[in-house]
KEDREN-26182 format. One record per residue (C-alpha): residue number from 1; x negated, z, y negated. Coordinates in Angstrom, 2 decimals. Each point is the difference from the previous one (the first is absolute). Example, Ala and Ser with C-alpha at 12.3 -4.5 7.8 and 13.67 -1.06 7.14 Angstrom:
! KEDREN-26182
SITE   k      c1      c3      c2
SITE   1  -12.30    7.80    4.50
SITE   2   -1.37   -0.66   -3.44
This chain:
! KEDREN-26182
SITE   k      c1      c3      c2
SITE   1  -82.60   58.29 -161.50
SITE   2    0.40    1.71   -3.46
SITE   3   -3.24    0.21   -2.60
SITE   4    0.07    3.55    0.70
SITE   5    0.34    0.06    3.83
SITE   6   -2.95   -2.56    0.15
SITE   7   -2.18    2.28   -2.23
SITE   8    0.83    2.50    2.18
SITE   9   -0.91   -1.66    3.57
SITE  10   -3.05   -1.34   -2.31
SITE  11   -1.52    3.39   -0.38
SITE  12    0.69    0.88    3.58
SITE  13   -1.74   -2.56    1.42
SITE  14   -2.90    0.69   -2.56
SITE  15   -0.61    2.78    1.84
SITE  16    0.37   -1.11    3.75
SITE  17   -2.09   -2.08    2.08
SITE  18   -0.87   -0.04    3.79
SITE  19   -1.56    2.94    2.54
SITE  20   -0.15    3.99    0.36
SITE  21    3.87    1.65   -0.75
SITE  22   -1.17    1.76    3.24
SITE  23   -2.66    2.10   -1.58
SITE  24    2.46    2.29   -1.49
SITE  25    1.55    0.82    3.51
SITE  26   -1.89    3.64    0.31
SITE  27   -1.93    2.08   -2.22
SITE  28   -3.15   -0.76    0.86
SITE  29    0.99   -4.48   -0.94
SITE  30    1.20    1.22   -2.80
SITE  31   -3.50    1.85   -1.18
SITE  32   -2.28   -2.99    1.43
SITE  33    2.66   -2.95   -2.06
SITE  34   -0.37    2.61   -3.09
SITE  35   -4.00   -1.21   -0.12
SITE  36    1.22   -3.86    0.07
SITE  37    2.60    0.65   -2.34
SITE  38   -1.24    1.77   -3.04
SITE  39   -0.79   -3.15   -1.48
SITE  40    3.61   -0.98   -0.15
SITE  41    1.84    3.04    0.18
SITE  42    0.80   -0.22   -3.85
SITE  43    1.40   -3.52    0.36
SITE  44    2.26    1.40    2.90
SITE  45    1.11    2.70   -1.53
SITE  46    1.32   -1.70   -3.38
SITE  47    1.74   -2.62    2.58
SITE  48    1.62    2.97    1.65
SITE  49    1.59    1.18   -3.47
SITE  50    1.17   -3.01   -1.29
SITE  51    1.39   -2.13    3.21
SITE  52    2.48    2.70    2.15
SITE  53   -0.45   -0.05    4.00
SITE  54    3.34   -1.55    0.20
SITE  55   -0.86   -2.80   -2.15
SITE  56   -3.33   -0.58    1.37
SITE  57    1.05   -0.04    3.67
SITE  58    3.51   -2.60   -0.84
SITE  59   -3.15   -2.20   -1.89
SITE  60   -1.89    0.11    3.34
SITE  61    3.41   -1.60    1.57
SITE  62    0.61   -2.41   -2.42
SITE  63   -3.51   -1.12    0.85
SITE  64    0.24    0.41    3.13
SITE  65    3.10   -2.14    0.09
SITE  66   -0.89   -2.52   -2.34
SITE  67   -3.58   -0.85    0.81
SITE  68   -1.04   -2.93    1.85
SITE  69   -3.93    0.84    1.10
SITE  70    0.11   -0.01    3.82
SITE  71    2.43   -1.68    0.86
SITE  72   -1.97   -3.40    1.83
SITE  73    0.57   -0.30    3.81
SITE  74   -1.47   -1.56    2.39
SITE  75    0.28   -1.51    3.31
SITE  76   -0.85    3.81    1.88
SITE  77   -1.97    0.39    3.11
SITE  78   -1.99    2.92    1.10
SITE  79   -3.88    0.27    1.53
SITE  80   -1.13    2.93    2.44
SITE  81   -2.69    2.05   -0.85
SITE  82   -2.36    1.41    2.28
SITE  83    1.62    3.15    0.36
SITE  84    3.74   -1.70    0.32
SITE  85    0.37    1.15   -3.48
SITE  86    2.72   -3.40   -1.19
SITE  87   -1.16   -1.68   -3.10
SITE  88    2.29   -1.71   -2.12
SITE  89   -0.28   -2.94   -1.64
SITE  90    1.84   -3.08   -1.63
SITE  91   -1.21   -3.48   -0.52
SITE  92    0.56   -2.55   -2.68
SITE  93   -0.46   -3.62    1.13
SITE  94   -0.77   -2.82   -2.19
SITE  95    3.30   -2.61   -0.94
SITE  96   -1.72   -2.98   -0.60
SITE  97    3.23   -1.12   -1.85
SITE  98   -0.68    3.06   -2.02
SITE  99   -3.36   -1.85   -1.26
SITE 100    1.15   -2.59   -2.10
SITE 101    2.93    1.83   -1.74
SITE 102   -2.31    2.71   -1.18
SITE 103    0.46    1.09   -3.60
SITE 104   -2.04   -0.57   -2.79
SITE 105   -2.06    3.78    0.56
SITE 106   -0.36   -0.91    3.25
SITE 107   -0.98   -3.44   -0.19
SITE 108   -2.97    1.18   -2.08
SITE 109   -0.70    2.32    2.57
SITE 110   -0.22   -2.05    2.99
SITE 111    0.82   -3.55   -1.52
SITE 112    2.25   -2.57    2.55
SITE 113   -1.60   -0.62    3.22
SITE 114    0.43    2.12    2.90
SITE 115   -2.34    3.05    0.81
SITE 116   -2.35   -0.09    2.72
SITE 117    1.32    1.93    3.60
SITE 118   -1.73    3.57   -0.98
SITE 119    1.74    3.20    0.08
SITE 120   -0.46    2.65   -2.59
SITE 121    0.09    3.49    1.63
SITE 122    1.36    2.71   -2.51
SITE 123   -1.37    3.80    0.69
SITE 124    1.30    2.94   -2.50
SITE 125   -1.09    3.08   -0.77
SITE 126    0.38    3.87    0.35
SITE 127    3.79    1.01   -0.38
SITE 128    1.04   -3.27   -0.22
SITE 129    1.53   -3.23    2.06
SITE 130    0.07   -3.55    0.44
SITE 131    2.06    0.09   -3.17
SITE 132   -2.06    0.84   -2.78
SITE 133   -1.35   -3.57    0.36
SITE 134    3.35   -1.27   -1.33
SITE 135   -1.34   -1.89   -3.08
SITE 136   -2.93   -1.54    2.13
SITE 137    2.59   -0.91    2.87
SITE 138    2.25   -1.62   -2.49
SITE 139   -2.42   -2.11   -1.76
SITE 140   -1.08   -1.64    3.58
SITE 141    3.06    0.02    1.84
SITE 142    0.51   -2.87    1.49
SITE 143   -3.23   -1.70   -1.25
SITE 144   -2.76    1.61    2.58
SITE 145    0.96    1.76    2.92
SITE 146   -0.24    3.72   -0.16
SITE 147    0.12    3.45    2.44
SITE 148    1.03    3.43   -1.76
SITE 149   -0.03    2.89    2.16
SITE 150    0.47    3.59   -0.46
SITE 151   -3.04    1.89    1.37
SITE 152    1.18    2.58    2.32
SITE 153    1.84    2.69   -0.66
SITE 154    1.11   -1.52   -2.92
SITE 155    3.18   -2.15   -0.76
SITE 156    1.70   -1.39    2.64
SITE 157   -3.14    0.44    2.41
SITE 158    0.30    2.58    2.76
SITE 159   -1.73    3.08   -0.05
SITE 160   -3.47    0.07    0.90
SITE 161    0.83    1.34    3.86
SITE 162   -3.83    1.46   -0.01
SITE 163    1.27    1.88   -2.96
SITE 164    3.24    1.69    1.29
SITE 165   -0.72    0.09    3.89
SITE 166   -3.61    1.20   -0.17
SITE 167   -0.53    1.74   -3.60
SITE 168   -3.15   -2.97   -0.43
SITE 169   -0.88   -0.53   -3.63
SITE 170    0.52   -3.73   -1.14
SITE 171   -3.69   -1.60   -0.94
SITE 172   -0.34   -2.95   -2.03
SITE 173   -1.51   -1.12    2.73
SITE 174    3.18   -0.13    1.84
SITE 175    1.63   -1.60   -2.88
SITE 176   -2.59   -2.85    0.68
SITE 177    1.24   -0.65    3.48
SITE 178    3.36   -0.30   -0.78
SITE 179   -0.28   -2.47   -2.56
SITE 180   -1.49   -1.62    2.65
SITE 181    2.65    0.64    2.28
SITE 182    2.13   -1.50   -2.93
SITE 183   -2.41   -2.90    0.09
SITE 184    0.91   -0.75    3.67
SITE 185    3.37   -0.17   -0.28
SITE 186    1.11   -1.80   -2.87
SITE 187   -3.55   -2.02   -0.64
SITE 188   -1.26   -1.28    3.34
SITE 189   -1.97   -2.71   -1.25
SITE 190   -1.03   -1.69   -3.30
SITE 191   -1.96    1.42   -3.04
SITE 192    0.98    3.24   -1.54
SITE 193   -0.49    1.28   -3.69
SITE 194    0.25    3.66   -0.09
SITE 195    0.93    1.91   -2.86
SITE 196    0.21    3.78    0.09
SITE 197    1.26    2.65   -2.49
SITE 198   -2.05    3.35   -0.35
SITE 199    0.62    1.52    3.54
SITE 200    0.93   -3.46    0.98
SITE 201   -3.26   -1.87   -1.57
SITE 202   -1.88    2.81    2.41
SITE 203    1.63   -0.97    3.01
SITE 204   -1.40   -3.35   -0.70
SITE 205   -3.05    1.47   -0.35
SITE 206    0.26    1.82    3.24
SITE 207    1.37   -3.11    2.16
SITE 208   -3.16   -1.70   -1.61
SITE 209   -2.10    2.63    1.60
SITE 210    1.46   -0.22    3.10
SITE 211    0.55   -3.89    0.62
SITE 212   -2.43   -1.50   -1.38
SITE 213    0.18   -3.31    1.63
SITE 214    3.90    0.12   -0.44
SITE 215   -0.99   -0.17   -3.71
SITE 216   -3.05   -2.33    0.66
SITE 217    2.58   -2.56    1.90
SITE 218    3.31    0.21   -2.25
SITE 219   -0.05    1.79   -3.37
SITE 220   -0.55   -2.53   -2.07
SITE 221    0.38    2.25   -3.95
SITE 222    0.63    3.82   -0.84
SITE 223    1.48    2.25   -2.65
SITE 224   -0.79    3.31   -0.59
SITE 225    2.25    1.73   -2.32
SITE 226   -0.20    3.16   -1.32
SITE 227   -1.75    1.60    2.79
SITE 228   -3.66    1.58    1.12
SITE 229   -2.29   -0.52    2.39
SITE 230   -1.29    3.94    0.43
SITE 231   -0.97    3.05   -1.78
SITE 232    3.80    0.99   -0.92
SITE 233   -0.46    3.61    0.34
SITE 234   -1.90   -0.31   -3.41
SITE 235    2.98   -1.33   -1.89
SITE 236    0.94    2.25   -2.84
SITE 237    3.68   -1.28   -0.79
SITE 238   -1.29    0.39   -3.73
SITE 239    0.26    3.68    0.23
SITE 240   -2.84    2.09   -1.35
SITE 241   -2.52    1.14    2.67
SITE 242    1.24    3.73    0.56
SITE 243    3.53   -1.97    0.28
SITE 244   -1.15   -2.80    2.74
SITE 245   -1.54    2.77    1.98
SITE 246    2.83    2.66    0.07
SITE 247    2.30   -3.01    1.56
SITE 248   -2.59   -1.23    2.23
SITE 249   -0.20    3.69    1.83
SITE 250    3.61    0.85    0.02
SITE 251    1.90   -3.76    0.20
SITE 252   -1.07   -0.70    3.62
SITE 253    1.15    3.33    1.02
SITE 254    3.33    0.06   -1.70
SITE 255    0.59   -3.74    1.40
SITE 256   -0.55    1.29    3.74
SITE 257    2.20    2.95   -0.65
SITE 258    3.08   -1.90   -1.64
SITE 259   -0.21   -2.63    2.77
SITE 260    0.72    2.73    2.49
SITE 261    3.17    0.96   -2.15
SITE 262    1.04   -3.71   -0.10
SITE 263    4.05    0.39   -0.33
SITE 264    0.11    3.03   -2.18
SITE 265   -2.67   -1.71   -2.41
SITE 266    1.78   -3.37   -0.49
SITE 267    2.85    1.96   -0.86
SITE 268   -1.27    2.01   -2.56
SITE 269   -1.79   -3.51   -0.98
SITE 270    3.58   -1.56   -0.31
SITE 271    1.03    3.05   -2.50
SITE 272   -3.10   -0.15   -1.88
SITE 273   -0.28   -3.76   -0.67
SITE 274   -0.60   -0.06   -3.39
SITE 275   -2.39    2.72   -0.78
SITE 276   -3.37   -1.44    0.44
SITE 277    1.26   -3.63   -1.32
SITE 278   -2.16   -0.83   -2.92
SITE 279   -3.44    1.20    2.74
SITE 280    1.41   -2.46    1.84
SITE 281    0.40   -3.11   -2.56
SITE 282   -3.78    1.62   -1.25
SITE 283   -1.58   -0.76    3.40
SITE 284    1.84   -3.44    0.68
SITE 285    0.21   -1.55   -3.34
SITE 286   -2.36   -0.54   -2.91
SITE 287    2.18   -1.81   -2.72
SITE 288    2.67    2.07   -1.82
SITE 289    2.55   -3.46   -0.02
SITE 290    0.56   -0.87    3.88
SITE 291    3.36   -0.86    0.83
SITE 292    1.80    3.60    1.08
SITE 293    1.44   -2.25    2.98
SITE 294   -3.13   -0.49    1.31
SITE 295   -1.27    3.56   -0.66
SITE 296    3.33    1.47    1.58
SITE 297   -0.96   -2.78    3.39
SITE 298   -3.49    1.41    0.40
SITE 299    1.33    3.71   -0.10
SITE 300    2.57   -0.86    2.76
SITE 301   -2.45   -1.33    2.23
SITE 302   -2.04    2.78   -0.44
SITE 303    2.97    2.51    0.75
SITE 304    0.80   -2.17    2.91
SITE 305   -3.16    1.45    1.68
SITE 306    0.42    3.41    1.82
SITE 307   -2.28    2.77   -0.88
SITE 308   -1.53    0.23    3.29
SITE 309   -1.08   -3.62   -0.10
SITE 310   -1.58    0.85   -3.42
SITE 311   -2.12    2.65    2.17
SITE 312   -0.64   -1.70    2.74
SITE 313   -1.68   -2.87   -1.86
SITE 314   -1.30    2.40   -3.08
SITE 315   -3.54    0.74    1.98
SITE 316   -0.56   -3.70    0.87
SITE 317   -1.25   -0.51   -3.51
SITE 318   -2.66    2.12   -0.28
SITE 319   -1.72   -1.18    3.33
SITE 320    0.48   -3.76   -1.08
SITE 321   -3.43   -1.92   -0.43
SITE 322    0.60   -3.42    0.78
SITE 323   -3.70   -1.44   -2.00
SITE 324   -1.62   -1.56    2.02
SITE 325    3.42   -1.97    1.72
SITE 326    0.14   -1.64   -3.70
SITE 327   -3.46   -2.63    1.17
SITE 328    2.90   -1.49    2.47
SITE 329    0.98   -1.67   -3.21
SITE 330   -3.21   -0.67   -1.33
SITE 331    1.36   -4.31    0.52
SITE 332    3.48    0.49   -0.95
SITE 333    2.28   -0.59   -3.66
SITE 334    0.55    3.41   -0.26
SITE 335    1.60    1.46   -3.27
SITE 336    0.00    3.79   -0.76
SITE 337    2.00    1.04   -3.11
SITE 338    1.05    3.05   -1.28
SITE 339    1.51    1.95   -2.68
SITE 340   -2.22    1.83   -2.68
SITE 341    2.20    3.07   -0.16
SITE 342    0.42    0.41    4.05
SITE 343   -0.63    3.77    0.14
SITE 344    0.60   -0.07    4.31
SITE 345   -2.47   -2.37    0.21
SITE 346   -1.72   -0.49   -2.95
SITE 347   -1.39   -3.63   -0.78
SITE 348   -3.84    1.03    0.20
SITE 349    0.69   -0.17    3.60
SITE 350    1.14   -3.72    0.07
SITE 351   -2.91   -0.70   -1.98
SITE 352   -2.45    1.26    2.73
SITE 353    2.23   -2.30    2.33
SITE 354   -1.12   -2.84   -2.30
SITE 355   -3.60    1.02   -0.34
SITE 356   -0.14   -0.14    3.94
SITE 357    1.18   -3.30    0.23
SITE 358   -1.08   -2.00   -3.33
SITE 359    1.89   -3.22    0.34
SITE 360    3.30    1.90    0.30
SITE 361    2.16   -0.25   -3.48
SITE 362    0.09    3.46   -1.84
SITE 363    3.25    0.25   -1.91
SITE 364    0.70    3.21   -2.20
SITE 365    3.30    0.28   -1.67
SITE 366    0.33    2.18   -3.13
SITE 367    2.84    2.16   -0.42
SITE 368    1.33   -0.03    4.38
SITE 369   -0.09    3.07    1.99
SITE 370   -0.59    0.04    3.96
SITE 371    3.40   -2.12    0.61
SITE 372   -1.30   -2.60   -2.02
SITE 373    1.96   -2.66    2.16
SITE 374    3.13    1.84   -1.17
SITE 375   -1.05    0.24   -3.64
SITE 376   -1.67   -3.22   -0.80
SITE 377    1.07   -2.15    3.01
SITE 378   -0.56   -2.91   -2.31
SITE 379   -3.74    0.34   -0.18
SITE 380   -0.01    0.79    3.91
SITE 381    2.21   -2.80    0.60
SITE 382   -2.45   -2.42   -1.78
SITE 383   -3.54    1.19    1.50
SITE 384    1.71    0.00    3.14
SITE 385    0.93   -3.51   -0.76
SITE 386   -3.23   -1.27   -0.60
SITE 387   -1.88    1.74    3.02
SITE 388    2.53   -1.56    2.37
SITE 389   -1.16   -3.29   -1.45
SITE 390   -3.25    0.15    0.17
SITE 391    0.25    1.35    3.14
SITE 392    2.26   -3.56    0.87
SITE 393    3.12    1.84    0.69
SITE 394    1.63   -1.98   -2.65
SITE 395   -0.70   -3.26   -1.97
SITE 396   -1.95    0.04   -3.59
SITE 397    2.17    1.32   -2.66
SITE 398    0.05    2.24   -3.18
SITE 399    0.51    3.46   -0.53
SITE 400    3.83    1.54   -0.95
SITE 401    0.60    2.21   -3.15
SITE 402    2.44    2.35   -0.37
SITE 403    1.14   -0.13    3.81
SITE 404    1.93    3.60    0.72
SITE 405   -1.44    1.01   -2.97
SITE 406    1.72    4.31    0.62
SITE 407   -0.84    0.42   -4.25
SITE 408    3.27    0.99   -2.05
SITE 409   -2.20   -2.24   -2.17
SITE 410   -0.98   -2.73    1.81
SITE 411    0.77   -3.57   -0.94
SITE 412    2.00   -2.83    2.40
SITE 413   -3.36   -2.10    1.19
């Protein structure tokens, strides 16, 4: 790629990120997303000047082509929810040959001996899939053994059948019983460690709140990334207050009437892919250096998600109050972390996790947004780490630097 062509897919991906091209599909999107965007509507707009369409949509191909995020497989089996609703998900075993020929980052990680039998069960957020664990996934493959699964009506799941057969919203109380569903199927037995991304950290939440003695009996550590345990529908999404509350009366209204025009808004979503880019990047990312890769694989999995999922699990947030489920563990390693420029859900609210349960590791990381995984997997990576050790999941070892460090910046560890 020429100096000038990677300037060019530089600034585009400056300005794009991961969620909401479907708010511009009717007027009335368009007026609610103008609230959101003022903040980075001047940004945008010198983008739009300087980088042509053409050139900004063959960038998103080249990244598209080119970009290796996502790509991890594993062995694939599916779990039944209580509605029928098929959940997918894909397991990683452990190679004890694997073990010993670790390299140096991960030999500081985990150091030589073989991990103890616990499974590490991956849950991911709003919009997303099993995917954007990728850096996580990579760092233990092979090492621990782990479940990712895509919560329903995302990724390769099926679509929640309450959903489309009976018009029944989608609680996060549902998503609780199908990670236990999950559970079932690919972790019949032996200790768990749970680790859950925003939406995904609250179905842990709710499957605490419903099993307790399944947690009691077999969870042996938990993460909480990114994530809350109530009082969402106060969330400002850094906007100023007339801002927050204009969205807040029109956005769940405009969701419920796109998701009845599903085909004819994905298509203008398809034609309109660019214009609400860098409000995209602003509510996923923090740092202005992330790898435009990895900012280009967050935006796809977002776009991967139809608009009338995006409804149908919109409403969900605003009844979510999982508080008192977060005493279930009061006993546990439990690590929440978070990144200090989340605006979805900002990092005051993992710091009321922590005050609820005071022996659980706080970690704040300057300079990350809400896909902090994505954008500093390094520093997940590493906590992560150390919680599944002192949780016994793996023998003693040190900490990795530098592990899928995303900076343009970065340093080899």
């Amino acid at each position: 790629m020429s100096e000038s062509s990677a300037e060019a897919v530089t600034a585009l991906v400056s300005a794009t990120g991961a969620a909401g091209n479907w708010r511009r599909a009717t007027g009335i999107a368009g007026a609610a997303i103008g609230v959101v965007a003022a903040g980075a509507a001047a940004g945008v707009a010198i983008e739009r000047l300087t980088v042509g369409r053409g050139m900004r949509r063959k960038a998103r191909l080249a990244l598209d082509s080119t970009g290796p995020y996502g790509s991890l497989r594993g062995t694939p089996g599916k779990a039944t929810a209580d509605d029928g609703t098929e959940l997918y998900y894909e397991v990683d075993d452990v190679d004890p040959a694997a073990v010993p020929a670790l390299g140096p980052r991960r030999r500081r990680l985990f150091g030589r001996k073989a991990p103890a039998p616990v499974t590490v069960v991956f849950s991911h957020g709003y919009c997303l899939s099993q995917d954007s664990w990728h850096f996580q996934r990579a760092a233990l493959r092979g090492v621990v053994r782990t479940v990712h699964w895509d919560q329903r009506s995302h990724g390769r799941s099926e679509r929640g059948v309450q959903q489309v057969q009976d018009g029944v919203a989608v609680t996060i109380d549902q998503l609780g019983h199908d990670l236990k569903a999950v559970i079932d199927a690919a972790v019949p037995e032996g200790p768990i460690v749970l680790v859950g991304h925003s939406m995904g950290g609250m179905t842990v939440m709710a499957l605490a709140d419903q099993y307790p003695e399944f947690v009691r009996d077999r969870v042996v550590a938990v993460a909480l990334v990114g994530t809350s345990s109530g009082r969402l529908g106060e969330v400002n999404f850094g906007l100023p207050v007339a801002g927050v509350n204009a969205v807040r009366r029109v956005l769940p209204g405009v969701l419920k009437a796109l998701g009845t025009q599903a085909a004819l808004v994905e298509k203008g979503r398809r034609a309109t892919a660019d214009l609400f880019a860098g409000v995209i990047k602003r509510y996923s990312f923090a740092s202005r250096d992330v790898d435009p890769a990895v900012v280009r694989f967050a935006e796809r999995m977002i776009e991967g998600t139809p608009i009338d999922v995006v409804a149908e699990f919109y409403p969900a947030f605003t009844d979510h109050d999982k508080t008192e489920a977060l005493g279930r563990f009061a006993s546990l390693p439990v690590l929440v972390l978070a990144g200090i420029g989340d605006l979805v859900t900002p990092s005051e609210h993992s710091e009321a996790i922590a005050d609820l349960l005071p022996d659980a590791e706080l970690v704040l990381v300057p300079d990350a947004g809400h896909l902090v995984m994505l954008e500093h997997p390094e520093v997940v990576t590493d906590r992560l780490a150390d919680l599944l050790t002192r949780a016994g999941a793996v023998p003693a070892g040190a900490t990795v630097g530098g592990y899928g460090s995303t900076s343009s910046t970065a340093q080899p560890g």
